[in-house]
N, C-alpha and C positions, 0 to 999 in steps of 0.2 A: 414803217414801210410794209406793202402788202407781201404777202410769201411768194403771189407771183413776178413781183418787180425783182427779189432779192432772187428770187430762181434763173429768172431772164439773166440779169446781171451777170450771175456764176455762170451760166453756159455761155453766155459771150466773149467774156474775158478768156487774155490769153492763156491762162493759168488751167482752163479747162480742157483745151485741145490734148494738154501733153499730159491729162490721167486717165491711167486707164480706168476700166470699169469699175472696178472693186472701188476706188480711190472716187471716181465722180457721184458712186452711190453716200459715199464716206462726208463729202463734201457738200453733197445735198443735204444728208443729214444732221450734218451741222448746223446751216443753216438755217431749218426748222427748228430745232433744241433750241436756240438761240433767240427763234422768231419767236416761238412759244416760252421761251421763260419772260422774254420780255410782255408779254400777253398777260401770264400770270402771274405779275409782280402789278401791274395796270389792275389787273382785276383784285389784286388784297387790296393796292388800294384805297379803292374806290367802293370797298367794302368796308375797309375801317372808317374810311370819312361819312357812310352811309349809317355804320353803329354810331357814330361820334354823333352823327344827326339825330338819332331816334335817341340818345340818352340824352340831349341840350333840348328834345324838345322840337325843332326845326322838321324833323318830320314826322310823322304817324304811320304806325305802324298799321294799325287800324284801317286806316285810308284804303291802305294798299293793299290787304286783306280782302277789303270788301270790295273793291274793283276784280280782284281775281276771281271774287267767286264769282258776279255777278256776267263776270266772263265765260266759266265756264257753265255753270246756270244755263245762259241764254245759249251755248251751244250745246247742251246737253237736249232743250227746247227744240233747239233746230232741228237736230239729230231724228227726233221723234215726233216732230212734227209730220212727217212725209216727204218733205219738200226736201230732203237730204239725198233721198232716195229717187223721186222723181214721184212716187206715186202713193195711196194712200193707206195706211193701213185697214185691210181687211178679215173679219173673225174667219170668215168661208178658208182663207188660206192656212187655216188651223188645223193642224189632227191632232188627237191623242189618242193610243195604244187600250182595245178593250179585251177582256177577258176572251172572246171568240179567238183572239189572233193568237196565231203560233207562233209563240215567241218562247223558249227554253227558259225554264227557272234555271240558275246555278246549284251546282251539286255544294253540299258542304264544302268536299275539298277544294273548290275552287274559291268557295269564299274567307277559307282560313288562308288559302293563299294569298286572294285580293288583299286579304287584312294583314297579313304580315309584308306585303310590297307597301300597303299606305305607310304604314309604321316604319318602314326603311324610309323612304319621302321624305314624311313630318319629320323623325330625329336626323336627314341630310340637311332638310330645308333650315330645321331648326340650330344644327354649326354652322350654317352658312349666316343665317340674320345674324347668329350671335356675333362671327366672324367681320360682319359689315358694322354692324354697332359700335364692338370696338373699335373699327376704323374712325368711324363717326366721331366718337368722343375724343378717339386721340385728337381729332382734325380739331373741331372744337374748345380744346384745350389750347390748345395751341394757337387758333386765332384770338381765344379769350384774352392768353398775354400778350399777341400781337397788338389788341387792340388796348391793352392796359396801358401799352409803351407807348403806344402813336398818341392817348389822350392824356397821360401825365406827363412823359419824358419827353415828347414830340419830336417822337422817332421812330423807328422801326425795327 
């Protein structure tokens, strides 16, 4: 059932008149937890029967590989076509920066500063991917024996 059917539901019922606020926000979100676990129980799935497919053969994985690209391909085409824009690309709407113009070199010290802000970035950015990775692989793990169970035990 849609989340706004199950919403409508809960504020109709008599059960909603007599809570207060805290309690009606409480009871909303119930309902959603609820609507979305059943969402993502549908989605493993229909992801395990999708692996089961590509190991028996029944689908290719290839297939659908090459549809996406050829998706995004042709809209990358589009994009730079002009036609995305409404009109055409022109060189005339170019500049670049020549030696006459006044434009301020950086002093040293602002460039040991630029370089030690990039180098704060890179080793932030760089516990962050590592951070998501792990996530990755835990999830990964874990669907692996999902899907070990659902194709030999035919379970989950």
């Amino acid at each position: 059932m849609s989340k706004s059917r199950k919403l409508r539901e809960l504020h109709v019922s008599e059960h909603w008149i007599q809570l207060n606020e805290a309690d009606r926000t409480k009871a909303e979100d119930e309902v959603i937890t609820a609507l979305e676990a059943h969402r993502d129980e549908k989605k493993r799935l229909c992801e395990l029967e999708w692996m089961r497919g590509l190991e028996t053969g029944e689908y290719s994985q290839e297939d659908v590989c090459e549809n996406e690209e050829d998706d995004a391909m042709e809209e990358i085409e589009y994009e730079n076509s002009g036609e995305a824009q409404g009109d055409e690309w022109d060189d005339s709407d170019w500049s670049t920066c020549t030696e006459g113009d006044d434009i301020d070199a950086p002093t040293s010290g602002h460039s040991t500063t630029i370089s030690k802000e990039y180098e704060e970035i890179k080793r932030a950015f760089a516990e962050g991917w590592k951070i998501k990775m792990e996530r990755l692989e835990t999830g990964g793990k874990k669907k692996e024996a999902d899907f070990r169970n659902y194709v030999h035990l035919g379970k989950v």
